[in-house]
C-alpha angles and dihedrals in degrees: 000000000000109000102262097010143119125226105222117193126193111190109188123173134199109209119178115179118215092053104309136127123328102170129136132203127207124193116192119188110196102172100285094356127100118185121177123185115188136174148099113330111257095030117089089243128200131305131218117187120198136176122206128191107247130021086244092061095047100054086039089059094036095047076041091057094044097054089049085055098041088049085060100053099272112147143199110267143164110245113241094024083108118072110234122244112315104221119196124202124205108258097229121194116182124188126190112265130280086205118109090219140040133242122257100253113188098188144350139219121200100198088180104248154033110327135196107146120092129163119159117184130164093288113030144015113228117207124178131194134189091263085076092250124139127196143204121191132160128260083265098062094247106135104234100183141345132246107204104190134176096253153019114301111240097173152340117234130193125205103178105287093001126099119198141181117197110210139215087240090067087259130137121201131200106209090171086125136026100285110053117222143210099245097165141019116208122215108271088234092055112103093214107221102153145349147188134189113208112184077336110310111121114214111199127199126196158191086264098055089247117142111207138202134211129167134216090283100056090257126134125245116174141332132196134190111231119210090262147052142231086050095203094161131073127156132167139193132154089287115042144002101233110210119197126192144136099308097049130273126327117190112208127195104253097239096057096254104125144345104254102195142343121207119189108221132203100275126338126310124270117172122343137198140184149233123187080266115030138015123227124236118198103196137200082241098073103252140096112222122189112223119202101236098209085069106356087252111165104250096178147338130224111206118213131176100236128038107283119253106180135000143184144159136222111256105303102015094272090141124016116194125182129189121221151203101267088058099260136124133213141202119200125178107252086267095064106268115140112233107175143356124183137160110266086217094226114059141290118332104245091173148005158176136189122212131159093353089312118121102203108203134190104207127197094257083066087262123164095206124188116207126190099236102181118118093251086052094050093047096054097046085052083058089047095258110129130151128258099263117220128239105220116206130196121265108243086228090061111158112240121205113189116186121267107244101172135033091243075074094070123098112236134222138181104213138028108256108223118280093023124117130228119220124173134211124224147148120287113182083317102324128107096227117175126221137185118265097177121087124264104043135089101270090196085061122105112230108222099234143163115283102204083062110044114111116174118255095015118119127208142191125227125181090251158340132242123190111221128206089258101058113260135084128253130216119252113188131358124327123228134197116241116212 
């Protein structure tokens, strides 16, 4: 504290029920020094420190910054009234197989603990635990680097080039370079079970049954209440938001406008998936059933013998497979026959993904397991000839990315390298909005970029712009500062 002088602190929330804001903003004047933390309530939020040259222009900037917030809705609060974040975490119970033969696992990845996230693409399999790591390795199963982020890990999450975990802090993170962003924040009163991004809107499920709806900038759009509850299931595409909870599967317009169909399912929904056609519900009552996603109609059901945790298909839907409670896993023709089902060896599937005859599964122990999924694979280990799976360790000179939760993170640069783009952030009626400088591009266009980092007037330079459907960029590779 400044010699002969008072601290004065002004704590203001903005709290918007139906999925809106829940934000607070806290102004401290110490003498010269203005300090202002701001965030979702019940996270400990950002802070942002200035000195000013005189007590009488401090409290005239900081009195300045509290009337901004109050004309937009801000309120005097107590800090703490408001319970943090509630988080939920899937009550999982595995029992050992019921299969008389065991799944060809090629190799095995202990993360070290609980596990739900999966994502595999042409180059790296994703895999995300409750310690909040995330980890790439290769198809091989060699780990290639490490993803340390605030919180514990609910799902990963691909749109097109963009990789995404959702967080138990409300938090999503884009971990598509080498220094993972915050990309959304998620209301405090949201229950976070599930999410999707489709060409960046987030769609978020929840405890409540509530599907929300945020846009590129973090803002909310809409939000709608589905008949059921423990919404575990949200998918996306260009026609429809499918929501999937305890009473069956409800499509929604993706602009909020209506409900399209709702479809009730056998049991309540687990875990769902989607092909260009039809999305996938896994159900508590043991089944998979394929929805058409044009009226909801039931296309086909896949019997197992244990409610269904996780499902997914080869391109097309050729083959579904769909991992239970009782740690097996199944394969059935795109008709309904069952094919296959053998233990996984290692827990209850919570996740999964299928890619090039390899079945990629996420078990109750937080487990990242390879299984040989082609049809001589399958026929040996049927006989009880599978191969000796591998226990991949992690390297000692692991790369570790942390999020960037500053701008002082960010790597700086004086010039613009050929080929990059330079974008620059400013003030738009209150908000810090970001627009494209170099040629090319539609100036009038927001770029979708990282909050924690945005400082007026400062102008930055990422590897490369992509337009999305909505109108605005988004950002491909790292960002730089440009000085």
């Amino acid at each position: 504290m400044a010699a002969g002088t008072a601290v004065s602190t002004t704590y203001l929330e903005l709290s918007q029920e139906g999925g809106g804001a829940h934000k607070f903003y806290e102004v401290v004047v110490d003498g010269l020094v203005v300090t202002v933390r701001y965030g979702r309530i019940g996270a400990g939020g950002q802070t942002q420190t200035t000195t000013f040259s005189t007590p009488q222009k401090a409290q005239a900037a900081a009195t300045k910054k509290v009337g901004e917030k109050v004309r937009k809705g801000y309120a005097p609060a107590v800090p703490g009234q408001r319970a943090p974040r509630a988080v939920t975490r899937r009550q999982v119970v595995s029992a050992p197989s019921t299969a008389r033969a065991v799944a060809p696992v090629l190799w095995r990845f202990r993360t070290g603990s609980a596990a739900f996230g999966i994502h595999v693409d042409d180059e790296r399999c994703w895999v995300g635990n409750q310690a909040g790591d995330v980890f790439t390795l290769d198809h091989e199963g060699s780990v290639l680097a490490r993803f340390s982020l605030p919180d514990g890990v609910k799902c990963l999450v691909a749109d097109e080039f963009w990789i995404y975990a959702g967080c138990d802090d409300g938090k999503v993170y884009d971990l598509s370079s080498k220094m993972p962003f915050a990309a959304y924040d998620i209301a405090a009163d949201v229950d976070i079970f599930w999410l999707d991004i489709h060409e960046g809107i987030l769609d978020v499920s929840d405890r409540a049954g509530r599907l929300t709806v945020i846009d590129h900038e973090d803002e909310h759009q809409w939000a709608r209440r589905s008949q059921g509850e423990h919404a575990w299931m949200v998918r996306a595409d260009d026609g429809a938001v499918y929501h999937g909870h305890h009473r069956g599967v409800t499509a929604y317009a993706p602009d909020g406008s209506g409900e399209l169909w709702h479809t009730p399912t056998r049991g309540g929904v687990l875990f769902g998936w989607q092909e260009s056609d039809s999305v996938y519900a896994g159900t508590a009552h043991r089944v998979v059933q394929r929805l058409w996603k044009r009226t909801g109609a039931v296309e086909a059901t896949y019997a197992c013998d244990s409610a269904v945790y996780s499902c997914a298909t080869s391109p097309g839907g050729r083959f579904v497979f769909a991992g239970d409670a009782a740690s097996s896993v199944y394969c059935f023709d795109r008709s309904g026959t069952r094919l296959w089902k053998l233990g996984t060896g290692g827990g209850s599937a919570l996740s999964m993904q299928y890619r090039d005859e390899r079945l990629y599964l996420v078990t109750t122990d937080g487990s990242l397991v390879c299984v040989d999924a082609s049809e001589a694979a399958i026929r040996a280990a049927e006989q009880g000839t599978v191969p000796v799976a591998r226990d991949i360790k992690l390297a000692a000179a692991l790369p570790v990315y942390a999020p960037a939760t500053a701008a002082s993170a960010v790597s700086t640069v004086t010039h613009a390298s050929a080929g990059a783009v330079v974008v620059e952030c400013f003030q738009d009626n209150g908000r810090l909005r970001v627009h494209v400088v170099s040629e090319g591009y539609d100036p009038s266009w927001n770029v979708q970029f990282p909050r924690a980092i945005r400082e007026p007037g400062t102008r930055y330079v990422v590897d490369a712009l992509h337009p999305a459907s909505g109108g605005f960029y988004r950002v491909r590779g790292d960002i730089r500062r440009l000085l």
